[in-house]
N, CA, C and O atoms as a GROMACS GRO file, in nm:
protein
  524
    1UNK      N    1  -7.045   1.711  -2.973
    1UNK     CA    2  -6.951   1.604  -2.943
    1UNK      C    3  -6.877   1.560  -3.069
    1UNK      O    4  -6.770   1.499  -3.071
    2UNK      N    5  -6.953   1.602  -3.177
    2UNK     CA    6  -6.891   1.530  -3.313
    2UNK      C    7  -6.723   1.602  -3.304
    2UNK      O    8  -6.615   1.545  -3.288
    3UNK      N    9  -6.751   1.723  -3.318
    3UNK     CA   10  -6.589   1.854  -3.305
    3UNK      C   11  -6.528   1.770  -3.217
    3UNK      O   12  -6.448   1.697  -3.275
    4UNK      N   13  -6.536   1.752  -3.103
    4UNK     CA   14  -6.491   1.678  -2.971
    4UNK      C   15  -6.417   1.580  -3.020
    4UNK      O   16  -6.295   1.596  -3.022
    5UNK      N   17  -6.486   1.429  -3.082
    5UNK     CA   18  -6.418   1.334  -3.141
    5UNK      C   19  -6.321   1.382  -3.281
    5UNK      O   20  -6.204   1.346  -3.291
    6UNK      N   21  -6.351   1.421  -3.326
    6UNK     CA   22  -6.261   1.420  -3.453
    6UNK      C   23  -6.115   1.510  -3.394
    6UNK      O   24  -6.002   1.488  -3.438
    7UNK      N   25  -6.144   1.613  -3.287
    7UNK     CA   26  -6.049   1.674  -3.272
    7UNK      C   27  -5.954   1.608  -3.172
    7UNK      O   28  -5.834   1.633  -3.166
    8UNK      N   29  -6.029   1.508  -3.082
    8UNK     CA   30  -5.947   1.388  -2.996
    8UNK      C   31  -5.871   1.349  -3.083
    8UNK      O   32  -5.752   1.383  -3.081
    9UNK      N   33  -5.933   1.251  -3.200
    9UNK     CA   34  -5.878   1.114  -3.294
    9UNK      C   35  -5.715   1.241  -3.352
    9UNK      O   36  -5.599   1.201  -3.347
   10UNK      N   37  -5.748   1.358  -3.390
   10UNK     CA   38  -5.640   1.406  -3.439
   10UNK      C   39  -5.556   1.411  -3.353
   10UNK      O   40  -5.439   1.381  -3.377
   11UNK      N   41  -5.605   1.457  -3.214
   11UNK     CA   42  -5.476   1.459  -3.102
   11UNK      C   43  -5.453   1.340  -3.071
   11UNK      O   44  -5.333   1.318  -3.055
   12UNK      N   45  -5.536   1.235  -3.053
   12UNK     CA   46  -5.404   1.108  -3.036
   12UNK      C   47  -5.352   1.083  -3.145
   12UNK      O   48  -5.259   1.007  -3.118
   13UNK      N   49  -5.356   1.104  -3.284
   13UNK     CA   50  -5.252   1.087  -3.322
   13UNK      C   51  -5.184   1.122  -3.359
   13UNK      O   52  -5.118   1.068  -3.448
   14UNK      N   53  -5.168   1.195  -3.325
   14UNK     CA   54  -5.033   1.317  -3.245
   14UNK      C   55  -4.978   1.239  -3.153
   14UNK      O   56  -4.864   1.202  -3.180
   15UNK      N   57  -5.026   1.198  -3.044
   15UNK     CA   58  -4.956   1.174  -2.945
   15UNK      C   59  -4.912   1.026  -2.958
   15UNK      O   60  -4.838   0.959  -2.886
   16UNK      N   61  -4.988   0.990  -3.088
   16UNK     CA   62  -4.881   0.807  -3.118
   16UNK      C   63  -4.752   0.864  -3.169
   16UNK      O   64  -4.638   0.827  -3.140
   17UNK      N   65  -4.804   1.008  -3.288
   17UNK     CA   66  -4.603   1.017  -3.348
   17UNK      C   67  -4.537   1.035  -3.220
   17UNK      O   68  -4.440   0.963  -3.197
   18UNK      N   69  -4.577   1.125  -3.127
   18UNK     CA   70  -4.488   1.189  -3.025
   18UNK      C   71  -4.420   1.085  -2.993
   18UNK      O   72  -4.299   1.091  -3.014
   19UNK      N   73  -4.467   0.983  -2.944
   19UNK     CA   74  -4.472   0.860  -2.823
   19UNK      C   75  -4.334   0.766  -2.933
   19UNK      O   76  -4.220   0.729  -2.900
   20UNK      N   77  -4.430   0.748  -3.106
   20UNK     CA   78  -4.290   0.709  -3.111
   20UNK      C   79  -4.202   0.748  -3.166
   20UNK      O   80  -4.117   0.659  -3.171
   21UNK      N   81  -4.160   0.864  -3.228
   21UNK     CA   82  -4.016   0.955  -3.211
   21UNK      C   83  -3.987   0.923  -3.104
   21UNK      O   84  -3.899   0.837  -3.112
   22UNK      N   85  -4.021   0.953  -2.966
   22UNK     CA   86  -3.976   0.956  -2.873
   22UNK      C   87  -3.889   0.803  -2.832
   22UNK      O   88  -3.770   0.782  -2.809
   23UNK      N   89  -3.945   0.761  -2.833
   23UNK     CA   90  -3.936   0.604  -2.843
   23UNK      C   91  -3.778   0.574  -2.973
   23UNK      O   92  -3.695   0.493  -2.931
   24UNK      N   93  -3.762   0.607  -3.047
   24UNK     CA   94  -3.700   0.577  -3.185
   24UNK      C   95  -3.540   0.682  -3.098
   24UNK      O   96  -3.432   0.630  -3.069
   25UNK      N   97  -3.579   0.832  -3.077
   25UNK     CA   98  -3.470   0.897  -2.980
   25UNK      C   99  -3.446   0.801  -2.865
   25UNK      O  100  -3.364   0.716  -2.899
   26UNK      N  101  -3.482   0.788  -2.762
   26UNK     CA  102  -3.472   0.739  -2.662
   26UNK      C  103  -3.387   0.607  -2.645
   26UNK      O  104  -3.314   0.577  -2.550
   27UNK      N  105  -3.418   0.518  -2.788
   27UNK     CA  106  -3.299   0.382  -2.809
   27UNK      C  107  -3.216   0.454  -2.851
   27UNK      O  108  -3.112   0.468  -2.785
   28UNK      N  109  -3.231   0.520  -2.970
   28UNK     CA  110  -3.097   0.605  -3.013
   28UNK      C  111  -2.962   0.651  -2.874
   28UNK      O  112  -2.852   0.608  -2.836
   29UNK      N  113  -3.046   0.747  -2.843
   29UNK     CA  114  -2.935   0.866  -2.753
   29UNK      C  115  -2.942   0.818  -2.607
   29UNK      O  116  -2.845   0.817  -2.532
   30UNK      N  117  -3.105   0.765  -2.566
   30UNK     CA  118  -3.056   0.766  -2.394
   30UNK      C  119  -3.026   0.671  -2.344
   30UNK      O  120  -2.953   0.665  -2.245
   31UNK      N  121  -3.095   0.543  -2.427
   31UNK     CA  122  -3.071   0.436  -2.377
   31UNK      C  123  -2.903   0.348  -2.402
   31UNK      O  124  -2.881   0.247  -2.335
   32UNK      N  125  -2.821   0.389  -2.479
   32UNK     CA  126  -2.676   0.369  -2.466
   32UNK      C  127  -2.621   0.462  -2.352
   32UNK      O  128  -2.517   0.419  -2.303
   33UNK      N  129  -2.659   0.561  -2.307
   33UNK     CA  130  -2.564   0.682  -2.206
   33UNK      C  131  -2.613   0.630  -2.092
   33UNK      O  132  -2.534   0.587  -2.007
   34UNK      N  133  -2.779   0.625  -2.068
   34UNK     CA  134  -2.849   0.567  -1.935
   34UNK      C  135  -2.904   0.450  -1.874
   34UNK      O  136  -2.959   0.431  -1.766
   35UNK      N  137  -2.861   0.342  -2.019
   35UNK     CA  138  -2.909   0.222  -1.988
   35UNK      C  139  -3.063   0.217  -2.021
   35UNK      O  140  -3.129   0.319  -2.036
   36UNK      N  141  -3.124   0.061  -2.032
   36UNK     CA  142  -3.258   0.072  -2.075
   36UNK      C  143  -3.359   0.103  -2.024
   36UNK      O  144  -3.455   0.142  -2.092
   37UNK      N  145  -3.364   0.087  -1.806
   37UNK     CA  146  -3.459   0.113  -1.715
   37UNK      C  147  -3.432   0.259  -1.714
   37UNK      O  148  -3.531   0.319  -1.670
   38UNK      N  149  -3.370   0.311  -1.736
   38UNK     CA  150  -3.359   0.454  -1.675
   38UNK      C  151  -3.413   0.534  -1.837
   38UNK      O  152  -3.493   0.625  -1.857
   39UNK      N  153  -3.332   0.454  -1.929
   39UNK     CA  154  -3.403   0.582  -2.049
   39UNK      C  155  -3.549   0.598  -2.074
   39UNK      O  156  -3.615   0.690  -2.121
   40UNK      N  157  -3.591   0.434  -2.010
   40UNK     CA  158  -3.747   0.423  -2.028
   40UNK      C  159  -3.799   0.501  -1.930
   40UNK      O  160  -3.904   0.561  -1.951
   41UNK      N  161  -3.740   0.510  -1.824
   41UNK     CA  162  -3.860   0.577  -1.717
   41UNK      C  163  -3.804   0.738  -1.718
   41UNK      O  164  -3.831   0.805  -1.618
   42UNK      N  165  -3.717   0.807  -1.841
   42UNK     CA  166  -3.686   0.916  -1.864
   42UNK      C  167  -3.787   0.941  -1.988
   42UNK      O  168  -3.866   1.034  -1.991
   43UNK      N  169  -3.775   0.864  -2.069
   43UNK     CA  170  -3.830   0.909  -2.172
   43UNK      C  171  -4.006   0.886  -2.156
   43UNK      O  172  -4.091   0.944  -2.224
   44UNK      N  173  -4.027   0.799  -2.063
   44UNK     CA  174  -4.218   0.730  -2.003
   44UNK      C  175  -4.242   0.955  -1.960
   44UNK      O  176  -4.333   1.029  -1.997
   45UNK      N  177  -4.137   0.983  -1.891
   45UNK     CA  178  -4.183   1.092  -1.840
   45UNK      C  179  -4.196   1.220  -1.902
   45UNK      O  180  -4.282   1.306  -1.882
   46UNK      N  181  -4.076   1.219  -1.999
   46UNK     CA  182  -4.101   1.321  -2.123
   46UNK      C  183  -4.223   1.312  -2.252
   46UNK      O  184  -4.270   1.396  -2.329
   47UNK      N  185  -4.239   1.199  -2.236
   47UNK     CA  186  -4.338   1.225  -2.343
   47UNK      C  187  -4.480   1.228  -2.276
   47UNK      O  188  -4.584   1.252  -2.338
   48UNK      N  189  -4.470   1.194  -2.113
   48UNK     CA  190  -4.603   1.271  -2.043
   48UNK      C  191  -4.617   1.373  -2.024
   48UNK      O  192  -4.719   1.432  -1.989
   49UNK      N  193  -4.466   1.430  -2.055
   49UNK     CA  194  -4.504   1.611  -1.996
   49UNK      C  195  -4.552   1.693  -2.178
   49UNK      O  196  -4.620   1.793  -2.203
   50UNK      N  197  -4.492   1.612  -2.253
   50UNK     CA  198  -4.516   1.646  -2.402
   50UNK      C  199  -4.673   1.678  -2.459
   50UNK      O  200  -4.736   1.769  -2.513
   51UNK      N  201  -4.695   1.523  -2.404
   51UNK     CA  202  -4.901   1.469  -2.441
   51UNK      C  203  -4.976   1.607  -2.384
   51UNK      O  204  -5.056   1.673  -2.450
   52UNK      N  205  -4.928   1.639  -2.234
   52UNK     CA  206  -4.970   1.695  -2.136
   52UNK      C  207  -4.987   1.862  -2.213
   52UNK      O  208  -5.089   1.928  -2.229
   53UNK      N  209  -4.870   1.888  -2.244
   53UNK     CA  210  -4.823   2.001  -2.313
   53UNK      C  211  -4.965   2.050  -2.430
   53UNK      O  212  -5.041   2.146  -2.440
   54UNK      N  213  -4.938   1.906  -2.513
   54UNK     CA  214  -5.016   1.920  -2.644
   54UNK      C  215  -5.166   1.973  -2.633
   54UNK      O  216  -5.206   2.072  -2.694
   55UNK      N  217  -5.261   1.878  -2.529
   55UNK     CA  218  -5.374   1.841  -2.452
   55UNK      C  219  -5.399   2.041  -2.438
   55UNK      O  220  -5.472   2.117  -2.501
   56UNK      N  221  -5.294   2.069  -2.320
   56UNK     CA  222  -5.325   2.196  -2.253
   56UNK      C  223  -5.352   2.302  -2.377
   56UNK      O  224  -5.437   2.390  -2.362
   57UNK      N  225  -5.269   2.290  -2.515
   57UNK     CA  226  -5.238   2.450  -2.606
   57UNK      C  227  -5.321   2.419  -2.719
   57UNK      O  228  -5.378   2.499  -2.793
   58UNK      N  229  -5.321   2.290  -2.723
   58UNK     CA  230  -5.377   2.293  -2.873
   58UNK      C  231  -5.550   2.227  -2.843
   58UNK      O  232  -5.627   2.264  -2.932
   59UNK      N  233  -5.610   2.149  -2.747
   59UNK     CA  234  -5.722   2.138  -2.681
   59UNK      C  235  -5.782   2.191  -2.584
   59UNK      O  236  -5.901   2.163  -2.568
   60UNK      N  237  -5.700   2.300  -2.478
   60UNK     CA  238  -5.760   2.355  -2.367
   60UNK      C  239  -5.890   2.421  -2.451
   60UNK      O  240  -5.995   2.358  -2.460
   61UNK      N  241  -5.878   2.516  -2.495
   61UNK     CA  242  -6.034   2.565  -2.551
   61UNK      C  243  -6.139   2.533  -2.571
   61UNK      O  244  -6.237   2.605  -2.553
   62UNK      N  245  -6.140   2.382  -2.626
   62UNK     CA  246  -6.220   2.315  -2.667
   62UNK      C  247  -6.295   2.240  -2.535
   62UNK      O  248  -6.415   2.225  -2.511
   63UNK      N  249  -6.186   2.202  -2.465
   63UNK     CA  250  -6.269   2.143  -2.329
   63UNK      C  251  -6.292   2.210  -2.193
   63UNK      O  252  -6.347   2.171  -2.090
   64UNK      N  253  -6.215   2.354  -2.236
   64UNK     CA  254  -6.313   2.434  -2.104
   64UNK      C  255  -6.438   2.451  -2.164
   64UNK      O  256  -6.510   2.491  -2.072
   65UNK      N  257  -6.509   2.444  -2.273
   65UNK     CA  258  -6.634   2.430  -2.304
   65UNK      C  259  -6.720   2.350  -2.327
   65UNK      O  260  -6.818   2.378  -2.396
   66UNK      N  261  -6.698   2.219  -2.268
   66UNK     CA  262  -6.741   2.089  -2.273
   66UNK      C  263  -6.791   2.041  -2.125
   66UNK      O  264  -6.714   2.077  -2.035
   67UNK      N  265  -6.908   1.963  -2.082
   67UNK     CA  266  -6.892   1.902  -1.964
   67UNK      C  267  -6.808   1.794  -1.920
   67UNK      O  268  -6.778   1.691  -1.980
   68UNK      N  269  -6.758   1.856  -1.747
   68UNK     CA  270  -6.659   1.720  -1.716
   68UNK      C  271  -6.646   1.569  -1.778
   68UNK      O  272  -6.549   1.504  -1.817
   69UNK      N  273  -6.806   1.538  -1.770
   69UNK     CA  274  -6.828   1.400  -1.819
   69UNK      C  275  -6.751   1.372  -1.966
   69UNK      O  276  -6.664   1.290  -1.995
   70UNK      N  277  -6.810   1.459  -2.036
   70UNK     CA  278  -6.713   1.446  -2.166
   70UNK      C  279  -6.580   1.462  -2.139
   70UNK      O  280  -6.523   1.358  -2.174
   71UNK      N  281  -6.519   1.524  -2.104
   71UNK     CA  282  -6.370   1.524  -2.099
   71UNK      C  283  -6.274   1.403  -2.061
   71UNK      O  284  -6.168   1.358  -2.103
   72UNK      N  285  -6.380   1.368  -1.942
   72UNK     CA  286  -6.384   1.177  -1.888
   72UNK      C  287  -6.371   1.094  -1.997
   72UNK      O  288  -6.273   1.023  -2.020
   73UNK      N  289  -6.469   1.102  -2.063
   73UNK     CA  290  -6.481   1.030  -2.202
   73UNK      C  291  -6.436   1.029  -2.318
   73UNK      O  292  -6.472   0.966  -2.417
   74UNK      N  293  -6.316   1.138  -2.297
   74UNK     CA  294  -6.243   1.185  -2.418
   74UNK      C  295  -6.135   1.116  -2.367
   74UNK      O  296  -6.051   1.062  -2.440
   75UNK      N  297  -6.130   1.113  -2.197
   75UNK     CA  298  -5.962   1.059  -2.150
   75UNK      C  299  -5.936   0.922  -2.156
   75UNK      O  300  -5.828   0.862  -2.161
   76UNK      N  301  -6.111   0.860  -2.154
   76UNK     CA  302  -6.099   0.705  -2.145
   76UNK      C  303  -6.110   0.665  -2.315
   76UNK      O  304  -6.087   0.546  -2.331
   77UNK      N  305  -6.132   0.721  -2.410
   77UNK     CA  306  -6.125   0.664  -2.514
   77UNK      C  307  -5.982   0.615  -2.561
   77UNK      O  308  -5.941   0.504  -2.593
   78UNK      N  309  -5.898   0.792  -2.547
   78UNK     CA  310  -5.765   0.772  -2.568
   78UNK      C  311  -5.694   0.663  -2.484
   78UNK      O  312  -5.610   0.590  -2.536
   79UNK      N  313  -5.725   0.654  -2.370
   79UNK     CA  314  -5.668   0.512  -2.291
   79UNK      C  315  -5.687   0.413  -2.374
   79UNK      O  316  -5.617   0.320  -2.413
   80UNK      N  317  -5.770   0.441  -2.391
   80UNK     CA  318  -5.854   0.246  -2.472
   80UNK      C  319  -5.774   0.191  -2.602
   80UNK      O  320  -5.733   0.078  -2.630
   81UNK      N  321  -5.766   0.323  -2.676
   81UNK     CA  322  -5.778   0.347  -2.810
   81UNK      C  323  -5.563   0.269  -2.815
   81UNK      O  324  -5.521   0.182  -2.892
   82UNK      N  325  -5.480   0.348  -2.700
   82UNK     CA  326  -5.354   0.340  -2.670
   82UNK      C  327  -5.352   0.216  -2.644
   82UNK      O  328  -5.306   0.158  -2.742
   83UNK      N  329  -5.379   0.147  -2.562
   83UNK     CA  330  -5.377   0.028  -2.516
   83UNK      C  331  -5.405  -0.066  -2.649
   83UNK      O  332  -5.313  -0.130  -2.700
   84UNK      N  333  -5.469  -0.067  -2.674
   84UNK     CA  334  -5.527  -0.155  -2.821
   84UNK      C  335  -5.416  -0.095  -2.951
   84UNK      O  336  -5.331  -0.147  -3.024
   85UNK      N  337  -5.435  -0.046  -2.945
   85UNK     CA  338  -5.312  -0.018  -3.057
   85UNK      C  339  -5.137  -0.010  -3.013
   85UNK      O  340  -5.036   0.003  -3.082
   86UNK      N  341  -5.154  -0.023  -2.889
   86UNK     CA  342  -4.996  -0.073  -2.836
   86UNK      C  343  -5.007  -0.254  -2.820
   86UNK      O  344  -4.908  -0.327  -2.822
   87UNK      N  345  -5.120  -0.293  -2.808
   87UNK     CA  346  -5.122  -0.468  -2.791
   87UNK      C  347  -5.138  -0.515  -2.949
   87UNK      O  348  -5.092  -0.622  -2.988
   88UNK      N  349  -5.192  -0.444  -3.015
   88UNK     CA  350  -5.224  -0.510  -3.180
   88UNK      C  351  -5.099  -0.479  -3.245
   88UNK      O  352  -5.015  -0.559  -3.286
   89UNK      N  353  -5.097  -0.355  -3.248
   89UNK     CA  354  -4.967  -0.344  -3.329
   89UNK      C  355  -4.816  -0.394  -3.300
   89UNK      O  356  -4.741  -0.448  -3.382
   90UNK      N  357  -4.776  -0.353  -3.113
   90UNK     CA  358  -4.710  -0.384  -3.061
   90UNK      C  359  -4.693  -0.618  -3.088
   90UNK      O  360  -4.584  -0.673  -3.106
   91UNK      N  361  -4.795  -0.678  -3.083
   91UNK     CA  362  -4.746  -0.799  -3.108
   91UNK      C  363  -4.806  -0.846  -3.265
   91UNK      O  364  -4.770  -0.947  -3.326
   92UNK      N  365  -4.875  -0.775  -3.297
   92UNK     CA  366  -4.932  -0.862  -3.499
   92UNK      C  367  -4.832  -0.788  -3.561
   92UNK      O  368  -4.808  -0.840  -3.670
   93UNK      N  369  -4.755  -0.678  -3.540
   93UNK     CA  370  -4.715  -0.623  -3.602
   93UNK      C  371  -4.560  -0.622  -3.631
   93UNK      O  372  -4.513  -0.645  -3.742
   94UNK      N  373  -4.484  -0.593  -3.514
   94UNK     CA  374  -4.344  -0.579  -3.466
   94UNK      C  375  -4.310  -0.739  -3.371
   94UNK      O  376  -4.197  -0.773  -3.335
   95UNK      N  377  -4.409  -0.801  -3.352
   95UNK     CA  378  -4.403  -0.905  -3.331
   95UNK      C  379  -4.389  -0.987  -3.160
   95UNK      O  380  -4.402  -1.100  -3.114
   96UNK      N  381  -4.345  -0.819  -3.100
   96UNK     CA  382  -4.344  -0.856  -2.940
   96UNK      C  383  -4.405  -0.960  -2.914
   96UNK      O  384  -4.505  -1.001  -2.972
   97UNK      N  385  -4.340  -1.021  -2.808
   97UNK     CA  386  -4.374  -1.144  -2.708
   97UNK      C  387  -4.546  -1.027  -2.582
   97UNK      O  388  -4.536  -0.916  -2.529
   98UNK      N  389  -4.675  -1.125  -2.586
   98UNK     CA  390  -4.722  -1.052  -2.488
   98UNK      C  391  -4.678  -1.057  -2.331
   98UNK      O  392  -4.755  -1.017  -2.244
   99UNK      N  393  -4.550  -1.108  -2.300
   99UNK     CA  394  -4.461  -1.118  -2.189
   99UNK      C  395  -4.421  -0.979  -2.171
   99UNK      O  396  -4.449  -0.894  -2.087
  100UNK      N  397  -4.307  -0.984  -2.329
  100UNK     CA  398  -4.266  -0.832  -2.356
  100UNK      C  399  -4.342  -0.704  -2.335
  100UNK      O  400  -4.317  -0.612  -2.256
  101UNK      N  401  -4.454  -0.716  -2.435
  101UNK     CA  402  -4.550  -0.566  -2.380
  101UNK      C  403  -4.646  -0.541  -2.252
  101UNK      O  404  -4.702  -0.434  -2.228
  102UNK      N  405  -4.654  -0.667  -2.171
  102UNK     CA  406  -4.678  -0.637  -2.041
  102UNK      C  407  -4.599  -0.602  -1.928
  102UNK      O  408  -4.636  -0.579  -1.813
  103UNK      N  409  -4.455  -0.600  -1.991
  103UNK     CA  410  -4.320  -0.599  -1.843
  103UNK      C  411  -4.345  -0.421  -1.848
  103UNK      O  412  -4.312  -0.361  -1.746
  104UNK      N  413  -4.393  -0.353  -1.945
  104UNK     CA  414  -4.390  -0.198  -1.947
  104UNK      C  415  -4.435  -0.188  -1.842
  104UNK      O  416  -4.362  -0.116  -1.774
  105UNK      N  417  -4.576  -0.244  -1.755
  105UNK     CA  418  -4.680  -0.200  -1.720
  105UNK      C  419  -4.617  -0.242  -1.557
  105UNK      O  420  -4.692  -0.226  -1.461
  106UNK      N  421  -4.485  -0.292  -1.539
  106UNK     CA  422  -4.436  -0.401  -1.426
  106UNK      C  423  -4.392  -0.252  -1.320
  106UNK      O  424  -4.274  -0.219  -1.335
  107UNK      N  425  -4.468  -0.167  -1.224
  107UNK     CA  426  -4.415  -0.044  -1.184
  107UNK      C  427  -4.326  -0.119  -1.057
  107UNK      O  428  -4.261  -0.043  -0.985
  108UNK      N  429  -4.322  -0.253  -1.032
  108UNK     CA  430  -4.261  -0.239  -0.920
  108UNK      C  431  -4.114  -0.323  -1.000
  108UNK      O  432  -4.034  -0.381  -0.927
  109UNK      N  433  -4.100  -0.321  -1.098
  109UNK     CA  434  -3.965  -0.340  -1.137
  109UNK      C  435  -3.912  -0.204  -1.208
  109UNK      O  436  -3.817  -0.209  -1.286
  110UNK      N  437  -3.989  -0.064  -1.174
  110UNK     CA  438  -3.932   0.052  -1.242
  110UNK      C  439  -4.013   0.050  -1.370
  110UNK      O  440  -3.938   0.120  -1.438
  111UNK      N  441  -4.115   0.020  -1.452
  111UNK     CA  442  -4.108   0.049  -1.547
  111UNK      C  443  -4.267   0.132  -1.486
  111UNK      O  444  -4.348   0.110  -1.396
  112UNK      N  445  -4.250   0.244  -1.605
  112UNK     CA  446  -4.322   0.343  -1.574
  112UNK      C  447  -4.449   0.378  -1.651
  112UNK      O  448  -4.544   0.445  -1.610
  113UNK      N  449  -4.428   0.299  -1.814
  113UNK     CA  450  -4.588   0.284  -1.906
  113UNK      C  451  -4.719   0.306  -1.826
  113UNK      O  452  -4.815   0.368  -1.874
  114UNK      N  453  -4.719   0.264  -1.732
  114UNK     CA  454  -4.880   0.279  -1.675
  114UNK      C  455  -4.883   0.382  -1.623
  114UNK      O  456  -5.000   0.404  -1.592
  115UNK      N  457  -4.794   0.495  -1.581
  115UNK     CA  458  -4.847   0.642  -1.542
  115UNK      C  459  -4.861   0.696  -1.683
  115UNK      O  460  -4.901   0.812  -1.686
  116UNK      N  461  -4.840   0.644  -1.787
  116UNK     CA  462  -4.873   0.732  -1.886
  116UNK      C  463  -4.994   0.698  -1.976
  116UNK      O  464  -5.039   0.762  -2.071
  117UNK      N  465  -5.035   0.577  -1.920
  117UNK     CA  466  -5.175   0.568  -1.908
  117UNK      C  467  -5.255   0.616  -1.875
  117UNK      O  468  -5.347   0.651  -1.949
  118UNK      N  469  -5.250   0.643  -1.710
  118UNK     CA  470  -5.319   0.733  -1.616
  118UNK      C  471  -5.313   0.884  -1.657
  118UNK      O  472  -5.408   0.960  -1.637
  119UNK      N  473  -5.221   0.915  -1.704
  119UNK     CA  474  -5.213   1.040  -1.753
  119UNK      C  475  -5.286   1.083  -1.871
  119UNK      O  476  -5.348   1.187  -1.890
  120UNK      N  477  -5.267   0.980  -1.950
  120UNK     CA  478  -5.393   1.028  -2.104
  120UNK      C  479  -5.551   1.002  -2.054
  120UNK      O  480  -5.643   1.053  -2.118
  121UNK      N  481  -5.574   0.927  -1.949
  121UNK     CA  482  -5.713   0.917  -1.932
  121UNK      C  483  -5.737   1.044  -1.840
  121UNK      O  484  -5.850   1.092  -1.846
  122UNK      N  485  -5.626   1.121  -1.734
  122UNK     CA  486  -5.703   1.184  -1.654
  122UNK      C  487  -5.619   1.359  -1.734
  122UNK      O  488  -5.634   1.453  -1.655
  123UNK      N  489  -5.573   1.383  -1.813
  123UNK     CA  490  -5.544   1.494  -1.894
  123UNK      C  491  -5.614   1.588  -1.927
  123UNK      O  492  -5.575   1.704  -1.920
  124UNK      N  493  -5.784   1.536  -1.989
  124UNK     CA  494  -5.800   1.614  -2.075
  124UNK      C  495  -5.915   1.712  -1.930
  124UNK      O  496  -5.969   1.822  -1.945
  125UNK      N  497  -5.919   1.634  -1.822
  125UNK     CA  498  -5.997   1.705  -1.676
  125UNK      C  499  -5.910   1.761  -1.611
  125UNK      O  500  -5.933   1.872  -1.563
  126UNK      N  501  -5.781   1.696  -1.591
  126UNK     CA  502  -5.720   1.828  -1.526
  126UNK      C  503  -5.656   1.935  -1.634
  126UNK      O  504  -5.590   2.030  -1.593
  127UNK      N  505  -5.678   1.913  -1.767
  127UNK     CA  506  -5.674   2.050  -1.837
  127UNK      C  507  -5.775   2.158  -1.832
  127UNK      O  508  -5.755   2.277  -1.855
  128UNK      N  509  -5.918   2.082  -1.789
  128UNK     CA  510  -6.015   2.194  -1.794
  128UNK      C  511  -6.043   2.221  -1.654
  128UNK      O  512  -6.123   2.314  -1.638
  129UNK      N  513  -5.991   2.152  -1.521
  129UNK     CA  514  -5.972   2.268  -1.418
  129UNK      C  515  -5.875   2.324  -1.412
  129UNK      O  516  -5.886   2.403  -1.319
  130UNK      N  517  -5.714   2.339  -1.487
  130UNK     CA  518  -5.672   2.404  -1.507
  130UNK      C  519  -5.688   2.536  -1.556
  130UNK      O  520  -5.615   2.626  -1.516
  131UNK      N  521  -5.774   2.554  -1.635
  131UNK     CA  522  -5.810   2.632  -1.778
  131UNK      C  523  -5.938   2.759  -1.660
  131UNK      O  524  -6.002   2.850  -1.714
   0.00000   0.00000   0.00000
């Protein structure tokens, strides 16, 4: 499990740069052409197919040889780990209102953050029945 964690902690953070390049492009280029609901729930989806991407080429190996349970526990850390470091940093840091970093999570006003929640917790299992 030790390989397991250290090689998680490296892939999420990977998937914080991804998330924010993506994020840094996305005000840049999409959100002037597509507006702010649409670049967010363009860009919420590209950087799930990205994480998704990463998870499958650069971790599939590692967790077709692991039990389900672990893989569970690899998906709920990274949840945890995202969440807490999008609420700490997101308001001690950059200063967001916690109004602000909860409207992400608002799916019935379009915003799409919480499938990409669901997606880092349930990733690293459907990579290894993929696999």
């Amino acid at each position: 499990m030790n390989g397991l964690f250290v090689k998680g902690l490296f892939m999420w953070l990977l998937f914080a740069i991804v998330a924010i390049t993506s994020g840094i492009l996305r005000e840049k280029f999409l959100t002037p052409a597509l507006g702010s609901l649409r670049a967010h729930q363009v860009g919420t989806i590209a950087v799930l197919g990205m994480v998704f991407l990463l998870i499958y080429f650069l971790l599939g190996p590692t967790l077709s040889e692991i039990p389900p349970g672990k893989a569970w526990i690899l998906g709920l850390t990274w949840l945890g780990m995202t969440i807490c470091f999008e609420f700490v940093f997101g308001h001690y840091v950059i200063g967001h209102s916690w109004e602000h970093l909860l409207a992400d999570y608002n799916i019935m006003e379009g915003r799409l953050w919480g499938l990409f929640l669901v997606g880092i917790a349930i990733f690293p299992r459907l990579v290894q029945i993929l696999k």
